[in-house]
KOLBA-255271 format. One record per residue: x, y, z of N, C-alpha, C in turn; residue in one letter. Coordinates in steps of 0.02 Angstrom, whole numbers, plus 50000, padded with zeros to 5 digits. Example, Ala and Ser with C-alpha at 12.3 -4.5 7.8 and 13.67 -1.06 7.14 Angstrom:
2
506604971650390506154977550390506604983550390A 506424988850354506844994750357506455000250394S 
***
This chain:
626
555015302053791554285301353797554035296553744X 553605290953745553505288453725553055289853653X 552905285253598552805288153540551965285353552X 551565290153570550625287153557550405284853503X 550175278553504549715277353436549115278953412X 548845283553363548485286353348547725283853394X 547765275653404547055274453406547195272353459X 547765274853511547635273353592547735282153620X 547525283853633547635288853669547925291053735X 548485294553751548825291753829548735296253871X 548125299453843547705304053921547105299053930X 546835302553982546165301054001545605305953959X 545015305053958544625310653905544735318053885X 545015321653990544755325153982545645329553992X 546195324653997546765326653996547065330353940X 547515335553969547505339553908548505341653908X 548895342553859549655340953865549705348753864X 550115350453914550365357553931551025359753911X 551385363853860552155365053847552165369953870X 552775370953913553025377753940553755378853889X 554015384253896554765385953880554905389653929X 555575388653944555945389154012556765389853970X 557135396354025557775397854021558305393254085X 557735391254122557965392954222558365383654211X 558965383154208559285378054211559425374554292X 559025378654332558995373854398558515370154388X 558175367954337557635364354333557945357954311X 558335358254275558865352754242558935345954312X 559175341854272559215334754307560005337154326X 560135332754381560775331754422560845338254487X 560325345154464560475349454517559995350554581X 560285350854638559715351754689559265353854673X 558665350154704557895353654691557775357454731X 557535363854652557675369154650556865370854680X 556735376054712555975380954724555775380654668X 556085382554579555605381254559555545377054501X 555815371554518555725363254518555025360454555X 555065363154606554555364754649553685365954655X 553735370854618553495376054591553325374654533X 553635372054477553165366054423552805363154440X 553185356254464552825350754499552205352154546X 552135358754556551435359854610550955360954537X 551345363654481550765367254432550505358854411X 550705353854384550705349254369550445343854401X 550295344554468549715340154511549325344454528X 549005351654528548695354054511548155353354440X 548505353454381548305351954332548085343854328X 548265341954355548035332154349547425332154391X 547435335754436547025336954497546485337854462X 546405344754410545815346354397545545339654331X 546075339354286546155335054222546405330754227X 546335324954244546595317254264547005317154182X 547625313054203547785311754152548275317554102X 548345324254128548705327554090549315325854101X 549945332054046550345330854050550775336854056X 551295339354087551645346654082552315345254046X 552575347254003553145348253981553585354653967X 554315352854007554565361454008555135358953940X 554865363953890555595363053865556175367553889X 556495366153896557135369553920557815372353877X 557805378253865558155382053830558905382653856X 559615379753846560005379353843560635379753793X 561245381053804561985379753770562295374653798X 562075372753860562625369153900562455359553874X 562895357853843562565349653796562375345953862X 562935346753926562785342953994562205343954031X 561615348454007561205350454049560545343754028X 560635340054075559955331754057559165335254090X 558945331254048558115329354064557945324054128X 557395326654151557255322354193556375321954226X 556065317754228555405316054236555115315954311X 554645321354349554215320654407553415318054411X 553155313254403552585311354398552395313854330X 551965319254318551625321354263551935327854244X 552655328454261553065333854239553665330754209X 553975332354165554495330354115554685334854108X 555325337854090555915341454072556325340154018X 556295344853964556615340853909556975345953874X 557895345853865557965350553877558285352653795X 558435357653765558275360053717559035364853691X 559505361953658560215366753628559755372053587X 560135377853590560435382253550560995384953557X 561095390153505561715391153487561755399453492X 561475403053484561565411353482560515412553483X 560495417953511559635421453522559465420153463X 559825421353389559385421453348559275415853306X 559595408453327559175402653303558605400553362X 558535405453393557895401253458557265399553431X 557155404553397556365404253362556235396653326X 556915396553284556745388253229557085381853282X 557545384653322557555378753384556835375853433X 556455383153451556055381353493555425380253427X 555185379653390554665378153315554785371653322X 555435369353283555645363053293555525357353351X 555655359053389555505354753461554745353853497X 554245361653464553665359953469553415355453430X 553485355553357553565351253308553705345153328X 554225342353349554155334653370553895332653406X 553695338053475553425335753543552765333753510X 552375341253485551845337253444551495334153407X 551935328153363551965324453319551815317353394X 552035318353440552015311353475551485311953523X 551375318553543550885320053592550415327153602X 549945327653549549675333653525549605339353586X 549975343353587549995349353630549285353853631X 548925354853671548635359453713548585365453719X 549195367653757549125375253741550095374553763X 550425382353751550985382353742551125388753785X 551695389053837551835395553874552395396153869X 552715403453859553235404953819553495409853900X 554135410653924554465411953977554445421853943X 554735421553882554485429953870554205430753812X 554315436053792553795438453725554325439453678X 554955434753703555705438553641555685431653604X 556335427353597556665422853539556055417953556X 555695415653608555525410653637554885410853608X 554545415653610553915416353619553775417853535X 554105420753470554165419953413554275412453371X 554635411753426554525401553407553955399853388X 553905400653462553135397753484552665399753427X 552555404053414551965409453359552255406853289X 552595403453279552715397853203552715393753222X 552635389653272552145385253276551605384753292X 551315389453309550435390753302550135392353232X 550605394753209550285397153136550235391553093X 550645386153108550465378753079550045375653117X 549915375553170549495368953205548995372653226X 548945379853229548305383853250548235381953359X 548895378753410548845378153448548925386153489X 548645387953534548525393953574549095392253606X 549505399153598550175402353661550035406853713X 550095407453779550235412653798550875413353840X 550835420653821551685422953826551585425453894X 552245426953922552295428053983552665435153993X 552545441354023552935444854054553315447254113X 553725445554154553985443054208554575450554235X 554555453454195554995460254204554415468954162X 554815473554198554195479454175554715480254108X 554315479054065554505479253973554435487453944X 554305491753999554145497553978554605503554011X 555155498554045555725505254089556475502554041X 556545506554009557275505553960557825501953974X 557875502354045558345498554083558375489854080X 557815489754111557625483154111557525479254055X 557205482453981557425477653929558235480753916X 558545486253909559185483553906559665476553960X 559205477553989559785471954035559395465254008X 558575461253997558295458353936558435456053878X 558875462853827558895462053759559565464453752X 559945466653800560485468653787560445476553742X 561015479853742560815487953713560965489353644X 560995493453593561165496253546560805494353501X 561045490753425560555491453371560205483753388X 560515478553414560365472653390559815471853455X 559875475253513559335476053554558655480053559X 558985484653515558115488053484557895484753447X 558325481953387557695476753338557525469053369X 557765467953430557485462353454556975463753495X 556795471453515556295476453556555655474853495X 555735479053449555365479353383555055473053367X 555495470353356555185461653358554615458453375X 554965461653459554495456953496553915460553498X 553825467653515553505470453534552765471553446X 553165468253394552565467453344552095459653346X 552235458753401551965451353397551375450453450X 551455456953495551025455353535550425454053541X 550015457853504549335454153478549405448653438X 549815444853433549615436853406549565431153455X 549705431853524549525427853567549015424953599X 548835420253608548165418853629547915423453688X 548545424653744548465428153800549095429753827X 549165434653862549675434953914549625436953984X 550135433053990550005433954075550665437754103X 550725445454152550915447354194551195446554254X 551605450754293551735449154364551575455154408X 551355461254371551235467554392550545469754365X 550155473354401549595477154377549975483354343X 550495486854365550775492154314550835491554237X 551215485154235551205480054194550615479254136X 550215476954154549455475454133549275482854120X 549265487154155548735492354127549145496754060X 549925495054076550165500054025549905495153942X 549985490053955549815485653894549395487853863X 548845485253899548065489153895548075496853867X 548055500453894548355508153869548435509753808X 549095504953797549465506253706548905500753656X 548535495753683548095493653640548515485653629X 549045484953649549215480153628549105472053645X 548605472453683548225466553684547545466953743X 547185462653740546605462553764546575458253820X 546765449953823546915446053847547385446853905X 547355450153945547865451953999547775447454067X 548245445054091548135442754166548765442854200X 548575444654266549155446454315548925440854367X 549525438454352549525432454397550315430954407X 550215432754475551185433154518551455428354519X 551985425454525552375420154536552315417954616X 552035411254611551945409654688552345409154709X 552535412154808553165411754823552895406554889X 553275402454891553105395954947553175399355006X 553805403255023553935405555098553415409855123X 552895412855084552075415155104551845411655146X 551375405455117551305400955158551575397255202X 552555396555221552765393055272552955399355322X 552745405455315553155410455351552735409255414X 552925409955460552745411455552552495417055557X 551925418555600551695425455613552445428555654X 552465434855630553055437855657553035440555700X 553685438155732553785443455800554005447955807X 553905453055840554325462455863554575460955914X 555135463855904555635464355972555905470255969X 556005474556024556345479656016557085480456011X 557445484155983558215482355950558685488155962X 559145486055968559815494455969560155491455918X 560065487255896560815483155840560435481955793X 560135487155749559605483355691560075478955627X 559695476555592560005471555532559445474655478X 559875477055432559725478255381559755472255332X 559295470855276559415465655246559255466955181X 559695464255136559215460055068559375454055039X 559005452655004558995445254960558965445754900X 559305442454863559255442254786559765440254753X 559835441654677560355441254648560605446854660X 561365446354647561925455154635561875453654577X 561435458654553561455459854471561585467954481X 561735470354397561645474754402561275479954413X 560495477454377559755479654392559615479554462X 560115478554505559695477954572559915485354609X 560495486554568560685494154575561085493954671X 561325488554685561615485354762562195492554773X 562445495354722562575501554735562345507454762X 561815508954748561405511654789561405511754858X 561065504354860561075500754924561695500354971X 562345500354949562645502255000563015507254996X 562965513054978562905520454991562275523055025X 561665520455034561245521155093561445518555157X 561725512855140562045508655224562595513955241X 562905515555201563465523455218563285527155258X 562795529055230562155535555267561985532255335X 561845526355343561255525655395561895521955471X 562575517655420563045517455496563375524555500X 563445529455467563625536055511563085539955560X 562415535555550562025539855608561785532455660X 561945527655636561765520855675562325517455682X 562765517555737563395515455733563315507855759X 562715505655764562735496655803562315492955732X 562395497555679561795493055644562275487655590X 562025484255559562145480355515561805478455466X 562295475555412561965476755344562255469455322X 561665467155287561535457455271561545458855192X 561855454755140561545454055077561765445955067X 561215446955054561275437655049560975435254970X 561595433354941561265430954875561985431854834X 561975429254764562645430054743562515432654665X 562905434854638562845436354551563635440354513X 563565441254466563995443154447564495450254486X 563895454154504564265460754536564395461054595X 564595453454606565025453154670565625454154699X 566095452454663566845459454648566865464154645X 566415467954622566055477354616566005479754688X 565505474754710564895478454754565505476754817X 565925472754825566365469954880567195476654900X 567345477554827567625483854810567465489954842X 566845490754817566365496854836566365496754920X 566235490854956566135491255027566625492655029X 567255490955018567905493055058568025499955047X 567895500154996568085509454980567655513955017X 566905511655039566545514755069566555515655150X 567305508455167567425510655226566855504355271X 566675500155237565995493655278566145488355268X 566885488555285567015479955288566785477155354X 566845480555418566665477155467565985478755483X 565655482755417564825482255441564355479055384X 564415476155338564315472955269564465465755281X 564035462555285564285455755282563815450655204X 564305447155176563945446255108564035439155123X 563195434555143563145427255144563235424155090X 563345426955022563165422254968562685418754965X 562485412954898562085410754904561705407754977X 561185406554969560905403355037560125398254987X 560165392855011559505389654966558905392755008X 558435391354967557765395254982557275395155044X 557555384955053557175382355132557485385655169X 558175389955166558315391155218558295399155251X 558075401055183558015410355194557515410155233X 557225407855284556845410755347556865413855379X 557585410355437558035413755476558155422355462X 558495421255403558625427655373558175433355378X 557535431555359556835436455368556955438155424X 556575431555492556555432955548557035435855607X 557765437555582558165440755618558265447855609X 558055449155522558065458055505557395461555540X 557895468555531557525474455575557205477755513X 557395479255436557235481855375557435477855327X 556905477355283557055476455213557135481155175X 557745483255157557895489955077557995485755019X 557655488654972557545485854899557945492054841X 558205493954827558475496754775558475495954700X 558175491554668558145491054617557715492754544X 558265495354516558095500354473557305498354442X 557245492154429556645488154383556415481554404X 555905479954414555565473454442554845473054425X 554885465754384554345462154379553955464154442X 554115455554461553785456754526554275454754576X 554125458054634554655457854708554565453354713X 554725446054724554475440354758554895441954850X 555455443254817556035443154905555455447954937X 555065453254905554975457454944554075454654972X 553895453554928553205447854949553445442755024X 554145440355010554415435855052554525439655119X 554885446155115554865452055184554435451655240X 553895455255179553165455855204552905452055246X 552745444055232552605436955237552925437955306X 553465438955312553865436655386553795442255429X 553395448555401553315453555472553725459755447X 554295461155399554775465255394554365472755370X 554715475755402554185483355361554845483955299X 554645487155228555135487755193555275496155165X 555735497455143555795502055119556295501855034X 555865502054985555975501554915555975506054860X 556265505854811556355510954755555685509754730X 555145515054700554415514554655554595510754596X 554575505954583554435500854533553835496254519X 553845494454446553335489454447553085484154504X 553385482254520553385476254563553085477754616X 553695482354652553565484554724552955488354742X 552735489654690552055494254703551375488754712X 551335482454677551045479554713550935474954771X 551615476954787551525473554860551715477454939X 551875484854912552165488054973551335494454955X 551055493755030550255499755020551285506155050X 551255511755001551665515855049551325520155093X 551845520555169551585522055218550945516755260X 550965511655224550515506955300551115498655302X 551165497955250551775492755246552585493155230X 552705498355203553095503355194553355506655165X 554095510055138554055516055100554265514955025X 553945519254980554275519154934554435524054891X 555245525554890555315529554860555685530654789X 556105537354754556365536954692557115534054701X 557145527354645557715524854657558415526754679X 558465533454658559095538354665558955542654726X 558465540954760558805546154833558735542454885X 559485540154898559975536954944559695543255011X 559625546855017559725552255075558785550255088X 558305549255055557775548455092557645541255077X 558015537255061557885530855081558355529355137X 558785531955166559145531055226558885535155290X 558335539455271558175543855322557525537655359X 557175534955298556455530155300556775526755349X 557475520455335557555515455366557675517055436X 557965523355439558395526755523557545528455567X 557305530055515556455530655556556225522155568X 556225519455545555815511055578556235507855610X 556725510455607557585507255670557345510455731X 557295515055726557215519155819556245519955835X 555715515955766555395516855796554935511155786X 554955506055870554625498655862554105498455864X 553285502255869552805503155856552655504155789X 552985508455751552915509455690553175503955643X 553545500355664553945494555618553435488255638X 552995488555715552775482955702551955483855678X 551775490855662551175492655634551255488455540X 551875493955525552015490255451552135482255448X 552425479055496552565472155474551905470455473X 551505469755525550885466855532550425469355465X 550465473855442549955476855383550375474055301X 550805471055313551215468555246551055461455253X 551135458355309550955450655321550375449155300X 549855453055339549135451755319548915452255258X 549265458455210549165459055137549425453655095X 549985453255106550365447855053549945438755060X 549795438255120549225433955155548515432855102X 548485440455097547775438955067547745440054992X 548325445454966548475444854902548705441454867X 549155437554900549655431754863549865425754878X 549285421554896549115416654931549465410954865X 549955405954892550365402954840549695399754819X 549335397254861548795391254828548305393254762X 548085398754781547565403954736547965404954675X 548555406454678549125407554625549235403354599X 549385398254618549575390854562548855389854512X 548155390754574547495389254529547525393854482X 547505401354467547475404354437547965402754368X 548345400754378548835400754319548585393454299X 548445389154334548135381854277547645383654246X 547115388654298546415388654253546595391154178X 547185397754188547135401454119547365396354053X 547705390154081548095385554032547465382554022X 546985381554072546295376454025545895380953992X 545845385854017545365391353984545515394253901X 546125392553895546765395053836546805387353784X 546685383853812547015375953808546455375653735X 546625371953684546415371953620545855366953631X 545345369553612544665363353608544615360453599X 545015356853544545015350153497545105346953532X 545555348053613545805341253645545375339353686X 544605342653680544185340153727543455334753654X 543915332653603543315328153550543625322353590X 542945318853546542895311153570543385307453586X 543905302553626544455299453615544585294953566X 543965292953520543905288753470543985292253420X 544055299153389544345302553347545005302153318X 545195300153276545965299853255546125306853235X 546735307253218546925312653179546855311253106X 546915315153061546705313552999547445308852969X 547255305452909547945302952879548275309452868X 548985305852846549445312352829549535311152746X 549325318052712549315320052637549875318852609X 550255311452588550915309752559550855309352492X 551255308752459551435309552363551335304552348X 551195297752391551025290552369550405291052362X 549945294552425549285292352401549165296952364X 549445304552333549295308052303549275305452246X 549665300052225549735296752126549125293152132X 548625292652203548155288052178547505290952189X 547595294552230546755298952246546905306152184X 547385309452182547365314652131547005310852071X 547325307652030546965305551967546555299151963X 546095298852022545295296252030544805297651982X 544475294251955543895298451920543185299351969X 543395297152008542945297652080543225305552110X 542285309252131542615314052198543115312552247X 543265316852263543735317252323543605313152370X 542755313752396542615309652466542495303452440X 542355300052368542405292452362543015292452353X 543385294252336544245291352314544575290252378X 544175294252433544445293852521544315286852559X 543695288352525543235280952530543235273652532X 543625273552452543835269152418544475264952433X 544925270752484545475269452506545535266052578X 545055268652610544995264352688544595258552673X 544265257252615543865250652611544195245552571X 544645248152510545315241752503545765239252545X 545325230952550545665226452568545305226452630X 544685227252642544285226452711544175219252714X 544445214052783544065208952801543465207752804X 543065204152796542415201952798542415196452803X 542555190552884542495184752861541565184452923X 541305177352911540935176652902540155180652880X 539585179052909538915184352897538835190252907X 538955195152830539055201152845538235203152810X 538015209052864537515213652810537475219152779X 537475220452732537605228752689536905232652685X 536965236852741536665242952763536375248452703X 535875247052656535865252352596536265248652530X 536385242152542536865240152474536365236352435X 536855232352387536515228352348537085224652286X 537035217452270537425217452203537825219952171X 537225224652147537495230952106538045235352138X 538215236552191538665240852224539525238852193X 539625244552173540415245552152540795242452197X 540685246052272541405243252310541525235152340X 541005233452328540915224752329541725221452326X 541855223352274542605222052225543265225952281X 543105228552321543705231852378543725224452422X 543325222452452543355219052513543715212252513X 543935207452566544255204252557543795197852595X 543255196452555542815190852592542955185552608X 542655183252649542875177752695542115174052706X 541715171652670540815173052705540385175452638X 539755176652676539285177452636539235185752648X 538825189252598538625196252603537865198952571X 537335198752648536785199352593536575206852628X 535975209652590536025215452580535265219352604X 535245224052613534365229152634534495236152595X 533705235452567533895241652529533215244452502X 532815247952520532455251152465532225250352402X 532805249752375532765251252279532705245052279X 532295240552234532385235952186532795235252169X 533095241352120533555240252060534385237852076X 534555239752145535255236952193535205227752193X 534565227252179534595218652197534795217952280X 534345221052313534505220352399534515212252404X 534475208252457534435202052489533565204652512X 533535208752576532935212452600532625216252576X 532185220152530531725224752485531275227352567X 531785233952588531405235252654531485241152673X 531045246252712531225253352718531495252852777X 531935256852784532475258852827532185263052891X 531735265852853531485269552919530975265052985X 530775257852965530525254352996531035247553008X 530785244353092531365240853110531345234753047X 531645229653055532065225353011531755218253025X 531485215152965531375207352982531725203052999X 532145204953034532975201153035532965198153106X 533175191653149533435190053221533805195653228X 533695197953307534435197153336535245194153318X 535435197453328536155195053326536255187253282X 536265191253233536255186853165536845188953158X 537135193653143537535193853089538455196053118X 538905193353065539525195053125539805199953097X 539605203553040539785210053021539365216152986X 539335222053010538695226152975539105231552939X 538935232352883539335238252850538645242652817X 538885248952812538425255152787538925260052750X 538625261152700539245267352635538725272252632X 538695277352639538275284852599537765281452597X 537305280152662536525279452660536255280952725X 536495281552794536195284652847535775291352834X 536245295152790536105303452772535345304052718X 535205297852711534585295652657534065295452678X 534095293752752533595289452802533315294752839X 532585296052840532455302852866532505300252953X 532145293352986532515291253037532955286253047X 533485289453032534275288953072534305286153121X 534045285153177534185282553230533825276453238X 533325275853198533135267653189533475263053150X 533765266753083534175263453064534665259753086X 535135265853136535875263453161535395258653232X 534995261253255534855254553300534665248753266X 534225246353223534145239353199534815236153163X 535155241653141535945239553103536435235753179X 536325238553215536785235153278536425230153338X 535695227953300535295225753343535375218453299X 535495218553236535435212453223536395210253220X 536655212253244537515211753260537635207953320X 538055202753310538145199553363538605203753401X 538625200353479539145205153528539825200353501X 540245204753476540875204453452540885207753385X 540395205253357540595207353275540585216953279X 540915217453203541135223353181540685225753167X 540505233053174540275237953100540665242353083X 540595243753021541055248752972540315255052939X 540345259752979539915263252915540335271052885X 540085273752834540385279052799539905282152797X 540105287352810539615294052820539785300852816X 539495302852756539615311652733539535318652771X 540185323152797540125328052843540055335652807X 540485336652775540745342652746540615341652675X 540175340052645539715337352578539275340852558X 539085342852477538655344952444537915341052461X 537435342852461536865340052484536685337652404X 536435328452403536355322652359535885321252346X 535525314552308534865314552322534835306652344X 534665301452296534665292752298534015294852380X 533605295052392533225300252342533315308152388X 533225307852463533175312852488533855313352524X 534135320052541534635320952586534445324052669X 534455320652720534315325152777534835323252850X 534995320652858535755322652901536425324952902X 536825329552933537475327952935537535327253019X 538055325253045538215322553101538965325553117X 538925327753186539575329253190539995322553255X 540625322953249541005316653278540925314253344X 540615319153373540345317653454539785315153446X 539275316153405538575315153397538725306853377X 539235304753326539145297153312539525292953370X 539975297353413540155293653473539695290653534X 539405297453533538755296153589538195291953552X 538035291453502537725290853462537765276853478X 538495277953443538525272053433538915269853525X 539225275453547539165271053643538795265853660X 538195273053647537355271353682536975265653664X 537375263253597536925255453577537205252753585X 538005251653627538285245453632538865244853596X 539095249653555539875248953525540325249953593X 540625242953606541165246253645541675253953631X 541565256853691542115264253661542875262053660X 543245258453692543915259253695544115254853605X 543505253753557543475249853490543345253353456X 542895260153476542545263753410543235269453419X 543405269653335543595273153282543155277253256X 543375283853246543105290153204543515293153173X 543815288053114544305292653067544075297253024X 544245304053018543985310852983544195308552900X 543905308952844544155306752793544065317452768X 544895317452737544935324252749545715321552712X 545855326352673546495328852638546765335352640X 546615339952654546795344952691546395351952693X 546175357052710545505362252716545585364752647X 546145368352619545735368552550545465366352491X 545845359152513545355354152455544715352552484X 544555354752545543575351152559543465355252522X 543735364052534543135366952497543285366352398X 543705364752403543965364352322543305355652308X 543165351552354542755346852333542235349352324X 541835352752357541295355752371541225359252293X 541385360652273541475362352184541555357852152X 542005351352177542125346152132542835349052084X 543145354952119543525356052048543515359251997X 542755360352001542565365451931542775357851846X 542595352351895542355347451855543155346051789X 543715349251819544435346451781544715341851814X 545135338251792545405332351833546255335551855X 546255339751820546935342651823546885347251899X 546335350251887546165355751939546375351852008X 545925347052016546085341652073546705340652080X 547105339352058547735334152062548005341252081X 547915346852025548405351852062548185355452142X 547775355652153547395357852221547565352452276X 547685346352261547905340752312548705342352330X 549175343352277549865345552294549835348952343X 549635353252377549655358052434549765352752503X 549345347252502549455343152569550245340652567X 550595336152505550945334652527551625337752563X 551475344152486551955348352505552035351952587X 551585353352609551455355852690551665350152748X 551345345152718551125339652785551695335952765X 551845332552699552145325652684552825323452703X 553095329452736553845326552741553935324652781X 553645318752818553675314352867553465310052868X 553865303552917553535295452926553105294052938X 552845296352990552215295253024551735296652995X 551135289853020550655289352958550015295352965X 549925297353009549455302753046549705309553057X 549295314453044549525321853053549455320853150X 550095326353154549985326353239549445330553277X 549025332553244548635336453278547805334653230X 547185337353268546425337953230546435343253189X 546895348353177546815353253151546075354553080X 546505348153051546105346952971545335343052992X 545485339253049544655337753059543975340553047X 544395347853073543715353453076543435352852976X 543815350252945543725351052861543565343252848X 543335339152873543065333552841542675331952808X 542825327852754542275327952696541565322352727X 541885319452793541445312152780542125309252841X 541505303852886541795299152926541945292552925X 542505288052928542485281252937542455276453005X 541925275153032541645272853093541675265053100X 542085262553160542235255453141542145255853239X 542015250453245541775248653321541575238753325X 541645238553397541585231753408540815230053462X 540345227353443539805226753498540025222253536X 539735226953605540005222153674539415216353694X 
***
């Protein structure tokens, strides 16, 4: 990804950069595109859709060094080594860390609330960017984080862990209302949203057809994991071909407990009624729907059903173990049954009832179609999950595009602004105005002769001056608050230091200051934000960075020219200026160490984020009239 330069920006205003973290290595470059490859890329023209100009980035959590990156319009993939769960946190810190050094991140979504999502939350605690974490499995049935976190000591304190972090997230988002309310319940966060994983075959499924059957097909889909408990499942198919001798039984999907579960059929006597498709890709699980007579679900723990959302969708009545998941998508008894994972004898009695009875199977299909239809509409689902990323998405990325980030607090400029005998905000001052061009007719806005920084600039021309006081030796002896004896577009450069904030009207000022500016020439003015109130004689504005954007637009500063650099060294030295120090020079110098030490250990000349903006002592405003 390319490296942005502070003073080009590579969104559009209102574009905003999205990081996800991701485990799912079908997302990876070189492998068929995957559903949810898919399934990004919809979140990601979605999001451009609403925000021209954004950007999505998955980092991708891997061991495998062969697993490449690869770029879809406004989706990027970038993929991310580790080495064991417990360097993830400073792997995934790190990588937010660079991403946002080149391209200030937005908001950040973490795949769970374990190694990934603790990352994430050290790097918010530095850049102050909003995470929300994701829960995708029920975190509250023992099973399921053992199969999660793995079991014994090193899986309870990775339980503990996670589970102390949960109120530090900006938000989280769910796949179950079970889910959500138990959260809620224990107090452990406020911010809750259940928002399902869109499943595409919703929207491509066919209204389904009933046919009446003597040879039903039992089916499921998924992984053979162990959590899916496929044991179960075919010790019910036991049950149901000793009272259904034409039926058949489909599992289509592949995983580790496929040697087990293949074992198990033979011993159970269902080799010639068990047939195991293995994988099958996703465009093509249609068929599959539309030929079964039942969907049985067995599994011990579930997020959310998507296969079984997918059932539904195609007409199937189902019959499932009570889990998180399945409960929001099976009404029991109108779409179909659900019972306790361990009784094989009334989950085989359910399925032998919607086998022999085709009224009742096509009451439930039709009442699961229509629900999943109206509950889990992929389109509504993708919106929902962008809105929560803009709604979550850090504010700062909606300031002016003419805002820089602040400089970055290095030990070089620290040997020269620490022992200033100037405040903080002139020593800031002093530093963006050494070595300023000025070639031909410049006018100084509030100056005079007498002015110190005269001696910074690098003239090229003449420099005459307006001012109030006598005693400055102006060029003009003129009040500011009335327009200017000056032509038009006289002059090819206008500069202003600590005198707008003087001027009770401000806006006559900055208009006659850019009225007598030719179209091309520069202005440079400096102006105090986060400042003790002065006198020279009265003090009555401060201005915040949108106000001088809209402010100098509106008279004609070209915008893609105006600059709004924050003059700012880091938040506890504004307020340490705001004292001055308590008037030691030592005090200063030692109160400035804090930036470099935090910020300084890096090239780049700009902090990667506005963070410190919000603490500016004072603005440096440079623009070109069109």
């Amino acid at each position: 990804m390319p490296t942005p330069s502070p003073r080009t920006p590579p969104r559009e205003p209102l574009g905003i950069h999205v990081v996800q973290i991701s485990y799912d290595e079908t997302l990876a470059a070189g492998t068929a595109v995957s559903e949810a490859m898919e399934r990004q890329a919809t979140y990601a023209r979605q999001l451009a859709k609403l925000l021209p100009g954004s950007q999505v980035t998955i980092l991708l959590l891997t061991r495998d060094q062969n697993v490449g990156g690869q770029a879809v319009d406004n989706l990027a993939i970038r993929p991310i080594l580790y080495r064991s769960w417990l360097t993830i946190p400073f792997v995934v810190r790190r990588a937010l860390r660079s991403l946002h050094a080149n391209d200030p991140i937005a908001v950040v979504t973490t795949q769970t609330t374990h190694e990934d999502g603790i990352g994430a939350l050290l790097f918010r605690r530095q850049t102050r960017v909003p995470v929300i974490a994701q829960v995708h499995y029920d975190c509250f049935d023992r099973s399921a984080r053992a199969h999660m976190l793995g079991g014994g000591l090193s899986g309870a304190l990775r339980w503990q862990l996670s589970r102390s972090c949960y109120q530090r997230y900006d938000a989280i988002r769910v796949v179950a209302r079970l889910t959500a309310a138990q959260l809620a319940e224990r107090g452990w966060h406020a911010n809750i949203h259940v928002i399902p994983v869109p499943v595409a075959l919703i929207a491509e499924a066919p209204m389904p057809r009933f046919a009446p059957t003597r040879a039903p097909h039992i089916l499921y889909v998924g992984r053979l994991a162990p959590e899916k408990r496929l044991d179960r499942w075919l010790r019910v198919a036991r049950r149901i071909a000793d009272r259904i001798p034409t039926a058949r039984f489909d599992l289509v999907g592949d995983g580790p407990e496929r040697p087990a579960l293949e074992q198990l059929t033979h011993d159970l006597g269902l080799d010639e009624r068990v047939h195991f498709h293995g994988f099958v890709p996703h465009d093509r699980l249609g068929p599959q729907y539309q030929n079964a007579t039942v969907f049985l679900f067995t599994s011990e723990a579930e997020g959310f059903g998507r296969v079984l959302a997918e059932a539904s969708a195609h007409g199937l009545p189902i019959v499932s173990s009570r889990v998180a998941g399945s409960r929001d998508i099976i009404e029991d008894g109108v779409s179909g049954y659900l019972l306790a994972g361990d009784d094989t004898e009334g989950m085989a009695n359910r399925v032998i009832e919607l086998a022999h009875d085709d009224e009742r199977r096509r009451m439930f299909g039709t009442a699961g179609h229509a629900r999943v239809l109206r509950d889990f509409s992929p389109d509504a689902l993708v919106r929902q999950w962008v809105d929560l990323w803009r709604a979550v998405a850090k504010p700062d990325t909606r300031l002016p595009r003419s805002l820089l980030t602040p400089k970055r607090p290095t030990w070089k400029r620290w040997r020269h602004i620490a022992w200033s005998p100037h405040s903080l905000l002139r020593s800031l001052e002093y530093e963006v105005l050494r070595g300023l061009p000025l070639t031909g007719r410049t006018l100084d806005i509030g100056g005079g002769v007498r002015n110190s920084y005269i001696a910074l600039f690098r003239t090229s021309g003449t420099i005459d001056s307006v001012n109030i006081d006598p005693a400055m030796q102006p060029t003009y002896l003129a009040d500011l608050n009335q327009p200017l004896a000056i032509p038009d577009r006289t002059y090819d450069n206008v500069i202003s230091f600590n005198t707008f904030e003087h001027i009770a009207d401000d806006g006559t000022a900055i208009r006659e200051a850019l009225r007598v500016l030719k179209p091309g020439g520069r202005c440079y003015f400096l102006v105090p934000f986060l400042y003790k109130v002065h006198g020279s004689p009265n003090d009555y504005h401060r201005h915040t960075a949108w106000w001088w954007h809209d402010t100098l637009t509106a008279l004609g500063i070209s915008e893609p020219t105006l600059s709004i650099d924050p003059l700012v060294w880091d938040p506890s030295s504004s307020g340490g200026a705001l004292r001055n120090f308590g008037n030691r020079r030592w005090q200063k110098a030692l109160a400035l160490c804090r930036g470099p030490l935090r910020h300084g250990w890096n090239a780049s000349e700009r902090l990667p984020s506005y963070d410190c903006s919000d603490y500016a002592l004072g603005y440096y405003l440079t623009g070109t009239k069109q």
